[in-house]
N, C-alpha and C positions, 0 to 999 in steps of 0.2 A: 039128259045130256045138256039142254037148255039150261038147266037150273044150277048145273056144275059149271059151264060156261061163264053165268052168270054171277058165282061165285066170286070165280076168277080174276072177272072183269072188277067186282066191287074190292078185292082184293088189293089190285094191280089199281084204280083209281084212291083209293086210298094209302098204299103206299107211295104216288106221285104228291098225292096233295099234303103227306110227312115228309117227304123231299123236300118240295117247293116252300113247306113253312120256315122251315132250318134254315133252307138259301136265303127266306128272307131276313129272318131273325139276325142270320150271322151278316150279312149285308147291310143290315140296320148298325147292328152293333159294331162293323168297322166303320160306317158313315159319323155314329155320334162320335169315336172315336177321333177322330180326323175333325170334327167340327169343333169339339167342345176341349176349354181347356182340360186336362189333366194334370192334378197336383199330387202326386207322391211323397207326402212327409217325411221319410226317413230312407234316405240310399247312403250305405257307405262308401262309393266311389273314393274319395279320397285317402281315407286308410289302407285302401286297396291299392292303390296308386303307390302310396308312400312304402307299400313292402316293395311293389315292382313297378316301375314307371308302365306305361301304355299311352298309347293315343287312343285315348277315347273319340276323337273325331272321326274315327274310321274306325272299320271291323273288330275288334278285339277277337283273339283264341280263348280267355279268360275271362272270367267275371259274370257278370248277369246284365250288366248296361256299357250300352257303347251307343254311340249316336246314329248310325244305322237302325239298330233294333228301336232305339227310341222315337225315330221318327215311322216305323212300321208301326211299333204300340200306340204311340199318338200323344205320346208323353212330352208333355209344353213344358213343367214347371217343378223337376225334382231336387228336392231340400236336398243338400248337400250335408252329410253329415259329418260336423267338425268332434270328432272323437278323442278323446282325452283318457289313454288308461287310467285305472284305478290308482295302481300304484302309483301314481305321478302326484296324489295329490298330498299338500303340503310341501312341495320341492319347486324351484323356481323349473323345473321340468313342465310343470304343466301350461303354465303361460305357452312359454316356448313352443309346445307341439301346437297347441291351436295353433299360433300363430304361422307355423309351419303346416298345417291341413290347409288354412283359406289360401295360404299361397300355392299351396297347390293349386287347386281350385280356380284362382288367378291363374295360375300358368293355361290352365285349362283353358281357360277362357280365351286370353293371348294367344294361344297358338292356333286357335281358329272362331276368329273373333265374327265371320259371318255364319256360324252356329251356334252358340255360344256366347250370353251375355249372364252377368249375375245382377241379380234383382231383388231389390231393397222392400220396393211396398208391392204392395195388390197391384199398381195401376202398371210398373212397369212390368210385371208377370205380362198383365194384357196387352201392351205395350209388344214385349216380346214377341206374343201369337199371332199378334199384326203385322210384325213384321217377319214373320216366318223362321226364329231363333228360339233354341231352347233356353229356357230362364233357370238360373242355377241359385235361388236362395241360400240364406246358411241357416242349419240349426246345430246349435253347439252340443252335443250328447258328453256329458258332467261336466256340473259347474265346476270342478275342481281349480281350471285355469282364472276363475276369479280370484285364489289366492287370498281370501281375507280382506280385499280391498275393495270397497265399491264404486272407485273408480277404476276400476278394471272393467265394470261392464259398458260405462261410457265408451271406453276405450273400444271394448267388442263391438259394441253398436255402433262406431262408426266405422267399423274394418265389415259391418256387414251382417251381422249376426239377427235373428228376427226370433230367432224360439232359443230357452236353455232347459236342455233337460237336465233336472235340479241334482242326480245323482247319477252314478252308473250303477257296477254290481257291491262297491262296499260304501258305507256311509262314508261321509265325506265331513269337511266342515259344513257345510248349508243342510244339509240331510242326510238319513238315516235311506237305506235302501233296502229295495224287497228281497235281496240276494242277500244281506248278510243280516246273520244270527244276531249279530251285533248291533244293537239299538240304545246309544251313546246319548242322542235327545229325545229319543218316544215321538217322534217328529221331526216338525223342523229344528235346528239352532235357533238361537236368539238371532246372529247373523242370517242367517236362511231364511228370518222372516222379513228382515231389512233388505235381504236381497228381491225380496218378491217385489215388495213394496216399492225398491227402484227399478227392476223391468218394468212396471205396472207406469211409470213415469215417464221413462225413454218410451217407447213400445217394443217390449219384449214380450214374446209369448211365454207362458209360465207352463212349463211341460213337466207332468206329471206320471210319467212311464219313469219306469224303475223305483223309482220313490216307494217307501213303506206305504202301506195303509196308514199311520198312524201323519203320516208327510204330506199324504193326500188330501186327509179332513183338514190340516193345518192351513197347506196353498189352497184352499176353498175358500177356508173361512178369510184369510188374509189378502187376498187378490180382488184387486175391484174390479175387474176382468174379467171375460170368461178364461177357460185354460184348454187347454188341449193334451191329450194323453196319443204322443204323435206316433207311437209305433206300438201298442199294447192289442190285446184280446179280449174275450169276452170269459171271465173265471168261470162262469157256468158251463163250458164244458171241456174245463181243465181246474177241476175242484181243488182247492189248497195251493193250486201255482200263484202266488200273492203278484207276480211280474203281471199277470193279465188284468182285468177290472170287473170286479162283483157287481151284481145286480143294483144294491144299493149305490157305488157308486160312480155307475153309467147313467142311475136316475138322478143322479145330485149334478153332474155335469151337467145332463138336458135341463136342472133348471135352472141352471148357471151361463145357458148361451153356449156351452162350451161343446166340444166335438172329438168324438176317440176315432183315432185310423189305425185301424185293424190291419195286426203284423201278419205277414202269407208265412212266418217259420212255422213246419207242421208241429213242433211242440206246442206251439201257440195255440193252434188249432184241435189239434187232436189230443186226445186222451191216451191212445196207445205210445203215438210218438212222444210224448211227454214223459212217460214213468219208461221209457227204452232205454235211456244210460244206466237210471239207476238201478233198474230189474238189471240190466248187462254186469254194472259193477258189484252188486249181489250178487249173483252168480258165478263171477269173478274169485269173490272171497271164499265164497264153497268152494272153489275149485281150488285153492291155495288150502284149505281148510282139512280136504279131504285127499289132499296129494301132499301135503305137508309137507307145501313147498314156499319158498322163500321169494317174495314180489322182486321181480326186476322187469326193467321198462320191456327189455326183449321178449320178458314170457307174456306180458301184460298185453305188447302189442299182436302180437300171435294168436293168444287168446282173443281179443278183439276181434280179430282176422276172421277167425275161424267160428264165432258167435254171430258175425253177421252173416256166412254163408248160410250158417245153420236158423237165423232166427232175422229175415231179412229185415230192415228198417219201416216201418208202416206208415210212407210218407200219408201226409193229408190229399185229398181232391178237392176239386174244386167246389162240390157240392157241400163239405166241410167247411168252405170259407166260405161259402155262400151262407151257410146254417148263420157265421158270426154277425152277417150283416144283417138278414133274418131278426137276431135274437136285439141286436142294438134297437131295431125299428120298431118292434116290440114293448120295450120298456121306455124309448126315449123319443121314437118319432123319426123321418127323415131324416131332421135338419141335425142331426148330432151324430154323422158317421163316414168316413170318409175313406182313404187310402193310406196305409204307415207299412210297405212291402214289407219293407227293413233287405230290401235287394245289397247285395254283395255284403249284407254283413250276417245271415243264417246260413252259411256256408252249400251247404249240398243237402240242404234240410225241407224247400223248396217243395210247395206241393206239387202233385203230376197236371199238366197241364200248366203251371205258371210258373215256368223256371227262369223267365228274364224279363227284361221291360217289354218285349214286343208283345205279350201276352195280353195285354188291358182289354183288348176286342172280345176275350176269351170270356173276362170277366163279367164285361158288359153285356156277350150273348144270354149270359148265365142269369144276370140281373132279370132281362126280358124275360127271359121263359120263367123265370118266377112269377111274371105280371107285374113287376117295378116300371113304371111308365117313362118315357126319356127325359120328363122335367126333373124328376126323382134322380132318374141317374147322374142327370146333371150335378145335383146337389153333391153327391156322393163322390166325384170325380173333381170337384172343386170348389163347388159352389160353399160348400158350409166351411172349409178352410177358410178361403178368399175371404169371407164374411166374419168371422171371428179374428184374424188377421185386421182387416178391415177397422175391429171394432177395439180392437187394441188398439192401434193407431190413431184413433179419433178420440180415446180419452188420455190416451197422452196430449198431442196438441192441443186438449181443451186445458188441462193439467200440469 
């Protein structure tokens, strides 16, 4: 009976002291939360805005950020992403919609200007944290609104702009992208490379998420900068997805100074969720194939319907996104990996556990219990953005 007792006791003392570590863990990781900046490279707030207004200063029903959640998450410094469709490029449309995102963005800011500042360099991000406002940087997602002109991005850089991501999902004029079949320069453009070469002068960061592989060895070798791949993954464990970043080069950035922030969309992440439309639309065609039936959006969306009850969507977890930071530090070291959500712009794709900005605590518990120490996590939450940022900005004003 003693020995059963005793059991018991060693039991019931040992599940207190896996209680007590957890309370600390996650108490740790809302504290660095709350202490330390965090930068999130890639939120589309704005294109979300622009289908249906919201005040983001208050609660939202929609979306995945709003400034309540943001100040639970601990989120100081989220890139604003200025989105530019595909199709806009070559049309005086594209200018136009930037121009019409940062105003957004502006509005934003204006209508609650004691939450609420946008911020140009590193220092006023800090600036910002000091004074208890969230800092709204811009990163322009496709160059397209440069339009052939390079003074167009003078132009952006003084309306705010600090990173351009060189392409979206079709090649553009400046670059060739990972989404289309279509590879019109094998890289960059002859223009794409003069573009590099004038962010590299202003301080623009040279963002290398969607670009081709072959777009990526270009802005390397052409960039006196380091670059940043502001919302991408890790291709090794989503093989053949060219939108994430291969082993090779996630080690060419680390010796470039440069720094990838890993997208939370579970395609990104996961390998199931990744090949799930295309196995769905596969399946799709058999079903038309073997009903010998005729596609219309009605049957299409039915079928959808009915393929997710049956075959439900296999979001990622958290311990999947932990794997990607994992595998960065791995090949490249701390200092080269950071945050790229890509919040409100992977729809409801979102792994379990990090479905909006108040989540970061989640992530940071996750970081601890790996045994990543809080200097590290710092890094990871803004420290190595801040500092490539940073270092773009110092060879511009030398430059």
């Amino acid at each position: 009976m003693k020995a059963l007792i005793a059991g018991v006791s060693l039991l019931a003392l040992t599940a207190c002291s896996d209680t007590a570590e957890t309370t600390n863990t996650s108490e740790a990781a809302a504290r660095l939360a709350q202490e330390t900046i965090i930068v999130d490279s890639h939120i589309d707030v704005p294109y979300r805005l622009n289908k249906a207004w919201e005040d983001v200063s208050k609660a939202t029903e929609t979306g995945n950020f709003d400034y309540p959640r943001a100040v639970a998450g601990g989120l100081n410094a989220p890139f604003m992403s200025i989105y530019t469709p595909a199709e806009f490029d070559g049309t005086p449309k594209a200018k136009a919609h930037a121009d019409a995102m940062i105003d957004i963005v502006e509005r934003v800011v204006a209508s609650a200007p004691e939450k609420f500042t946008i911020a140009r360099t590193p220092g006023e991000v800090e600036a910002a944290f000091a004074a208890g406002k969230i800092a709204l940087p811009l990163g322009m997602e496709n160059g397209s609104p440069i339009s052939g002109d390079l003074a167009n991005l003078d132009y952006f850089f003084d309306r705010g702009i600090r990173y351009i991501t060189l392409a979206h999902s079709k090649s553009n004029h400046i670059s060739d992208s990972s989404y289309d079949p279509e590879r019109q320069w094998g890289g960059l453009s002859d223009f794409g490379k003069d573009v590099v070469r004038r962010m590299n002068a202003l301080g623009i960061m040279v963002d290398i998420s969607h670009v081709s592989d072959e777009a990526f060895w270009d802005a390397m070798e052409i960039s006196a900068t380091p670059v940043i791949a502001s919302h991408s993954s890790a291709r090794y464990f989503t093989p053949g997805f060219e939108r994430n970043m291969a082993d090779d080069m996630i080690k060419a950035l680390a010796a470039k100074g440069s720094v990838i922030m890993i997208n939370y969309g579970s395609s990104f992440i996961e390998e199931a969720a990744n090949q799930y439309r295309p196995t769905r639309d596969a399946a799709y065609t058999q079903y038309l194939q073997d009903g010998g039936l005729t596609d219309t959006p009605e049957l299409k969306e039915k079928f959808e319907a009915d393929y997710s009850e049956s075959h439900p969507y296999p979001y990622a977890t958290l311990d999947n996104v932990l794997d990607h930071f994992d595998h960065v530090v791995k090949l490249a070291g701390i200092d080269h990996v950071g945050i790229g959500s890509d919040y409100d712009g992977v729809g409801d794709s979102l792994p379990i556990g990090l479905k909006d900005v108040s989540s970061y605590p989640v992530l940071i518990e996750g970081l601890l219990k790996r045994g990543y120490s809080e200097a590290d996590i710092k890094k990871i939450l803004s420290g190595n953005l801040l500092r490539v940022w940073r270092t773009v900005e110092d060879y511009a004003k030398a430059n």
